[in-house]
Every structure is written in structure tokens, then in C-alpha cells.
C-alpha positions as a printed NumPy array, in Angstrom:
array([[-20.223, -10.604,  -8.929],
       [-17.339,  -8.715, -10.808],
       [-16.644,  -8.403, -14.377],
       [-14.003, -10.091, -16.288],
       [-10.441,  -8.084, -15.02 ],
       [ -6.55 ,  -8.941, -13.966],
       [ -5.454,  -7.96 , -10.47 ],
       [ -2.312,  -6.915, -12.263],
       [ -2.802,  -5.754, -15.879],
       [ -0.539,  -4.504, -18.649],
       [  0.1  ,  -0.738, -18.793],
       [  0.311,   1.513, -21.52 ],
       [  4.124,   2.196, -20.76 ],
       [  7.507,  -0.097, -21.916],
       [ 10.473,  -0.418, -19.923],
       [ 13.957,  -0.663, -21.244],
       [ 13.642,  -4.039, -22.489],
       [ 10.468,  -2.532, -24.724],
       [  8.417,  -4.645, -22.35 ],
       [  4.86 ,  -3.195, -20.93 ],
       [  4.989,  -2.845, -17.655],
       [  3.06 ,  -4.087, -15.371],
       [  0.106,  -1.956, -12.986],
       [  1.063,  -3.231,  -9.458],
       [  3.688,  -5.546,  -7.386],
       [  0.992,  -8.382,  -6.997],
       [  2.613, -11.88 ,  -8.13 ],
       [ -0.163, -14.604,  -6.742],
       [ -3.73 , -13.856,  -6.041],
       [ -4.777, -16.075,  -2.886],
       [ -8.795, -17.037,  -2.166],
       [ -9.531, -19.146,   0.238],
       [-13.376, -19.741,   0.489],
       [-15.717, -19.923,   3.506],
       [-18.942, -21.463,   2.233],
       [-20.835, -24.633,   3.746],
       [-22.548, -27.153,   1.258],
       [-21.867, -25.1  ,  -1.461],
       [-23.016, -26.508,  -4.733],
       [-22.853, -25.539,  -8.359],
       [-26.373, -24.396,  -8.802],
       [-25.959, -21.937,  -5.84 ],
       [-23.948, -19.755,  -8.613],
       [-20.61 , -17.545,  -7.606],
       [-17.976, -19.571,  -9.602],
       [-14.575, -18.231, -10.313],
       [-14.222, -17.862, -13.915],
       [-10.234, -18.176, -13.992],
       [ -8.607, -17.321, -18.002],
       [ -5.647, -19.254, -18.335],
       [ -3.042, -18.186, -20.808],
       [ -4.349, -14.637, -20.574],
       [ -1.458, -13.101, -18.683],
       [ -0.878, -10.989, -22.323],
       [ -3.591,  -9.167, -22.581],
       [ -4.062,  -5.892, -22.504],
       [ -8.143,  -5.952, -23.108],
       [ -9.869,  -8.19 , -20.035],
       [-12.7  ,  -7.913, -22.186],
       [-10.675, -10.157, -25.114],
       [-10.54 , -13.219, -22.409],
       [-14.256, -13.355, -22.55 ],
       [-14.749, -13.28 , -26.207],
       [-11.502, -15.603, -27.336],
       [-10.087, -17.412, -24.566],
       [-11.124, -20.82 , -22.793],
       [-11.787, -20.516, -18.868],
       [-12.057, -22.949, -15.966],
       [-14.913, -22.219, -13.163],
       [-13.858, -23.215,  -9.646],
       [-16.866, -23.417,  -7.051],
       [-16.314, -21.544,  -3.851],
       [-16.581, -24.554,  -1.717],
       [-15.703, -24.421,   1.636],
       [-11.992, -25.301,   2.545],
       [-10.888, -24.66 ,  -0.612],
       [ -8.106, -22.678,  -1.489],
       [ -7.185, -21.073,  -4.487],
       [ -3.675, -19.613,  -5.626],
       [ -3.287, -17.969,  -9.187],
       [ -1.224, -15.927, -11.511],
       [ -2.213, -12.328, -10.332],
       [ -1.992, -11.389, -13.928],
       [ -4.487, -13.679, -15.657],
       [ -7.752, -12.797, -16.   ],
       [-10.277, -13.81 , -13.97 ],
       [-14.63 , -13.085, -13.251],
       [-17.   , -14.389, -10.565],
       [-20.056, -15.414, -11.723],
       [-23.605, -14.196,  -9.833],
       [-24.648, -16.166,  -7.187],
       [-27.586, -17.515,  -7.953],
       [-28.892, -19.053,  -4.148],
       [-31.78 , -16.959,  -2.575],
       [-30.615, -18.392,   0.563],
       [-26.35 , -18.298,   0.444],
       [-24.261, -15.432,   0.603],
       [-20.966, -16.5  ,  -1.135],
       [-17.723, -15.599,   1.38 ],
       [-14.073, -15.58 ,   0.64 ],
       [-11.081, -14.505,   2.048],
       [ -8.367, -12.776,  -0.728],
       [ -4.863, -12.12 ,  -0.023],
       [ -1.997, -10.888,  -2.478],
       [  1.634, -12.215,  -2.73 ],
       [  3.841,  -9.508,  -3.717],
       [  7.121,  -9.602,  -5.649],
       [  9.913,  -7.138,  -4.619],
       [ 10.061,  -3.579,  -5.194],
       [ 12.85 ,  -4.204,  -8.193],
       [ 10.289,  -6.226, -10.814],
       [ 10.079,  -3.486, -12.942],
       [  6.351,  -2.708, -12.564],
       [  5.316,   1.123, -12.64 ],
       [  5.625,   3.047,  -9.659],
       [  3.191,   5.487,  -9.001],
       [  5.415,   8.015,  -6.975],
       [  7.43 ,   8.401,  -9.997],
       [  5.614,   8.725, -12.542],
       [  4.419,  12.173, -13.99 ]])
């Protein structure tokens, strides 16, 4: 499983605009999932945050914010907000090992996130 976190957080640093900047290029986090008969008692849900692109603290999603979990099913694909917060639950099957297939969509190299080459 993995802990409550954003594939593209908030950073400590403010660009021109006094906006934080973001950690990385990713725009759209893409899961497509590879699991047969997969049911909700066999665990490994996608806990997705909605409205949690503002955070700076993952950990404040958890304690204050609504979330949706999507089943892994098989066939289904999944496309979010690389910046919202997001979990996946323990999979709870003895027998099932839960597969996906994740994929980023980048923006271009002039969306103002931090890059790492330049900073000191």
C-alpha cells in the first residue's frame, strides 16, 4: 500500500506571482488496472482526495478532507489531477496480488514548477 501523498506537491518556494511552486512537471496521473474478478473485500482501493490540490500537508487530506475509493478492477482506467492527494489502501486477499500500470502526463517545461538544475 502507500501512504496518503501528491505525485506533484507544493514546494516551499514562490514564484513571481507569490505563488508556491510546484515539485515536478506531472499534470495527470494515469492507472490503468490489471486485476481479474476483483472485488471490494479483496482490499487495494485508491483513496483519491478531491479538492486537495492546496495542500501543502498530505497528511491534512486524511484528517479533514472527504475521499472517493476506486477498486482496481480490471479494465479500468483511471486519470487524475497529479496534484491531489491520493493513498492505496492494503490489499486484503490472501490469494490476489493487486497490478496496475501508472503513467504521467507532463505539462511543458515553461509551467513554472521548480527546476532542479537551477536551483541552489
Amino acid at each position: 500500500f502507500y501512504i496518503a501523498h501528491s505525485d506533484n506537491s507544493l514546494t516551499d518556494d514562490f514564484d513571481s506571482f507569490q505563488q508556491r511552486i510546484r515539485n515536478n512537471f506531472r499534470h495527470y496521473t494515469c492507472i490503468l488496472y490489471c486485476n481479474d474478478n476483483w472485488t471490494k473485500h479483496d482490499g487495494g482501493a485508491l483513496r483519491l482526495y478531491p479538492h486537495t490540490r492546496h495542500l501543502l500537508e498530505e497528511d491534512d487530506a486524511v484528517r479533514h478532507y472527504n475521499y472517493i475509493d476506486v477498486l482496481p478492477q480490471n479494465g479500468k482506467l483511471l486519470i487524475f489531477d497529479s496534484c491531489l492527494v491520493h493513498s492505496v489502501q492494503p490489499v486484503t486477499s490472501e490469494t490476489k496480488t493487486r497490478r496496475a500500470l501508472t503513467l504521467w502526463i507532463n505539462r511543458p517545461d515553461d509551467s513554472g514548477v521548480k527546476q532542479w538544475h537551477n536551483v541552489k
